[in-house]
N, C-alpha and C positions, 0 to 999 in steps of 0.2 A: 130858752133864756131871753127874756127882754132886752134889745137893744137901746142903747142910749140915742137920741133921733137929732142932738145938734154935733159939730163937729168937738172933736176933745182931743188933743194931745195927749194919748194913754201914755206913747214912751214915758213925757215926764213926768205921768202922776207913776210912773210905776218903779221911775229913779228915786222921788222923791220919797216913796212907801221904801227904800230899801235903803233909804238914808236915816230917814225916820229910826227903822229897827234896830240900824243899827247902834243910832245913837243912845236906845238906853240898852241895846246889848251887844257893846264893844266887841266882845267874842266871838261875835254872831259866826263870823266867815269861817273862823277857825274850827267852831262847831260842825258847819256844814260839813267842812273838809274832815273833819276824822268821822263823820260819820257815813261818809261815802268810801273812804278809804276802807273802813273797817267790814263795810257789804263787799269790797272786793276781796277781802282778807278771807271772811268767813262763807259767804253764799257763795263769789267763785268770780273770777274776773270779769264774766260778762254775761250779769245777769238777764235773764228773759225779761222781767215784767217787774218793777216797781211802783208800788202805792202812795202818794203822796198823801196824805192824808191831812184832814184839816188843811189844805194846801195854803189857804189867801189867794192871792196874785200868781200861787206856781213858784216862789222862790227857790223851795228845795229841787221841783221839777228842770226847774232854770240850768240848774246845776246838776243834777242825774242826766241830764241829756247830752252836754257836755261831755261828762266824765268817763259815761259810758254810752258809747253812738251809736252800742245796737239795740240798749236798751228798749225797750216800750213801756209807757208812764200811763198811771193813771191817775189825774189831782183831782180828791175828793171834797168839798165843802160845802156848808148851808149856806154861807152869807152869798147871794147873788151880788153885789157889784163886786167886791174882790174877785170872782171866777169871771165876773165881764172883763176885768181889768187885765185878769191870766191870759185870759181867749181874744184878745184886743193886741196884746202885745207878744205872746208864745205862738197863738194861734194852734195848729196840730201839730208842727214842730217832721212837716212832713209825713203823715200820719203816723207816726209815735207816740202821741199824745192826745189822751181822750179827757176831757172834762166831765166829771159827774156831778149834780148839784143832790147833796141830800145832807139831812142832818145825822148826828151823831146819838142822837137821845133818844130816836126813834130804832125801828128793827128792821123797817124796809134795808136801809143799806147794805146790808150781808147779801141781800139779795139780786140787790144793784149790780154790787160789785162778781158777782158769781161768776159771771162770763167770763170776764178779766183774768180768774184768778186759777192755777194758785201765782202767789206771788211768791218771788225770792229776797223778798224786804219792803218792809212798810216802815217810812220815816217819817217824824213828825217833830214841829219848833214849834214853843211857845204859843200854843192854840189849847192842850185839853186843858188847861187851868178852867176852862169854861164849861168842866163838865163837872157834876158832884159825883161825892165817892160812889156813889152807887151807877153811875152812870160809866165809869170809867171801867167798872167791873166790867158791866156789858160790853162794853167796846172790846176790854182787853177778849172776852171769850168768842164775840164774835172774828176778833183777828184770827184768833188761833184756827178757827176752821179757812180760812183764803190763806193763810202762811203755808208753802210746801216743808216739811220736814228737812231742816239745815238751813230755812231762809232766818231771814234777821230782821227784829224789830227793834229801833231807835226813838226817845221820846226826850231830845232836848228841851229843859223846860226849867223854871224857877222852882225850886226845891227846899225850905229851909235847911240849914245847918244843922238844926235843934227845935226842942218845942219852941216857942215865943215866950214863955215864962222863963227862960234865960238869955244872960248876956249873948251866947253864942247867936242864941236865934233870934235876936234882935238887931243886930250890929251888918249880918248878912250882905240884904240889900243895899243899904247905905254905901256900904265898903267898897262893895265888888262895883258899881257907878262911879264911887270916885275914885278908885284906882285904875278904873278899865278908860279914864278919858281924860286929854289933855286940861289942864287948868284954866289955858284962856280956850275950850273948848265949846262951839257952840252947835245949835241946831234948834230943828224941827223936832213937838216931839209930839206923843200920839197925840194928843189930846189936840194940840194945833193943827196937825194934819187933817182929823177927823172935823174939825172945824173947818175947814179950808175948803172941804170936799163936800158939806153942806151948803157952801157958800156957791158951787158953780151949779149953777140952772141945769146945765144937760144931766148932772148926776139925780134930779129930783126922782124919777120915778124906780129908778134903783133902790135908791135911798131910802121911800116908801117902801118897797117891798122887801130891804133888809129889815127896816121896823117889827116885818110880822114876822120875823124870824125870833131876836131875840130880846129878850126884858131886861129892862131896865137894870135890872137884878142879879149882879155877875158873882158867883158863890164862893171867886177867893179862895180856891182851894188849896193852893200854896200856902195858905200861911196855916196850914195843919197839916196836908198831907205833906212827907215826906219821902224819899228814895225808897224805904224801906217796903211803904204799903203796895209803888210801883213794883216792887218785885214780886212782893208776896201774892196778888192781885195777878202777874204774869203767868207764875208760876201756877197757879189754882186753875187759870185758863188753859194750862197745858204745855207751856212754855218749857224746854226742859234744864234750860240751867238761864241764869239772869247777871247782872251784874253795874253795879257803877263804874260805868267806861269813861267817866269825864267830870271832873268837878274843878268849880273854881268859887268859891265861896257857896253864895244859894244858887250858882247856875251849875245846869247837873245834865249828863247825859245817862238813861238808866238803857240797858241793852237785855234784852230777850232772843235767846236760839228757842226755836220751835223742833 
């Protein structure tokens, strides 16, 4: 992995990324916490081997390491600076924690991850919206062979309510923002941060080489896929019972036992 070559304050870019998140999703923390609760509930108090997947920065790893101290992590991602940014500020986490750099769209990764695995849960926030429905197929059936039989899959993510040709699935987004945050509430939010972080010189050659990762071209897939296709898609990979563990307008947690 390319290092950044002038000095950087990672801590506070990695404060400010987990301010950012949560400012457009309120819930964020609460999410985290029942879906770590729920791998103690179902995989077993103290799992061997957790998958972060689509990591960023390592947020959920942040937190599995924490929660469970015998755990061993592995945060997977394509985008090179957010894994500089994990590896900058988590580091191995005491050799607990491996960083993998791969993408999602491709098939290498099953294979990457083979060592690793199996695992006893693979968790993921607000990342596969960046993959099409076909893409997620793949994902989901390549999990199902790294999942040990009883582990647990989590995929916190924006979900519509309804098609968008109704009120329900319209109204969603809006709501669940301005209920989930104080009125005089302010912040940072992606779009400024990701400005911010083009703006400092040391991050340039990261930055380049996140470019050739991914297009300009983000396919949105929340605002068609729903909860439902997350299960059905589970389920087909092998998954043997599925379920919505969490809803709060369009933010949705869907859960897979393998």
């Amino acid at each position: 992995m390319q290092r950044a070559q002038t000095a950087v304050d990672w801590p506070d870019w990695a404060r400010r990324w987990e301010d950012q998140q949560l400012f457009h999703i309120p819930r964020r923390e609460q999410r985290f916490q029942l879906m770590l609760e729920l791998v103690g509930e179902i995989a077993g108090p103290e799992p061997t081997a957790i998958l972060d997947l689509a990591c960023g920065p390592g947020s959920i790893s942040r937190r599995a390491l924490n929660r469970f101290p015998r755990t061993r992590l592995v945060a997977l991602d394509a985008d090179p600076f957010l894994l500089e940014m994990g590896e900058r500020t988590l580091g191995d986490a005491g050799g607990r924690l491996r960083w993998v750099r791969a993408d999602l769209r491709g098939t290498e990764w099953v294979e990457q991850l083979r060592e690793f695995a199996p695992f006893d849960a693979v968790l993921t926030a607000t990342a596969l919206h960046w993959l099409s429905a076909s893409d997620l197929v793949h994902v989901y059936r390549g999990l199902a062979g790294l999942v040990r039989p009883g582990g647990v899959f989590f995929n916190a993510e924006h979900m519509m309510l309804a098609r968008p040709t109704g009120r329900f699935g319209s109204v969603g987004k809006g709501l669940r923002l301005r209920l989930g945050r104080h009125e005089d509430g302010d912040g940072e939010s992606w779009d400024q941060w990701w400005k911010a972080a083009q703006a400092e010189p040391a991050f340039a050659a990261l930055l380049a080489d996140r470019a050739t990762v991914f297009d300009e071209i983000h396919p949105r897939h929340e605002e068609y896929i729903m909860a439902d296709f997350h299960e059905e898609a589970l389920k087909l990979a092998g998954f043997s019972e599925t379920a919505v563990v969490f809803r709060y307008l369009d933010d949705t947690i869907v859960g897979g036992i393998r």
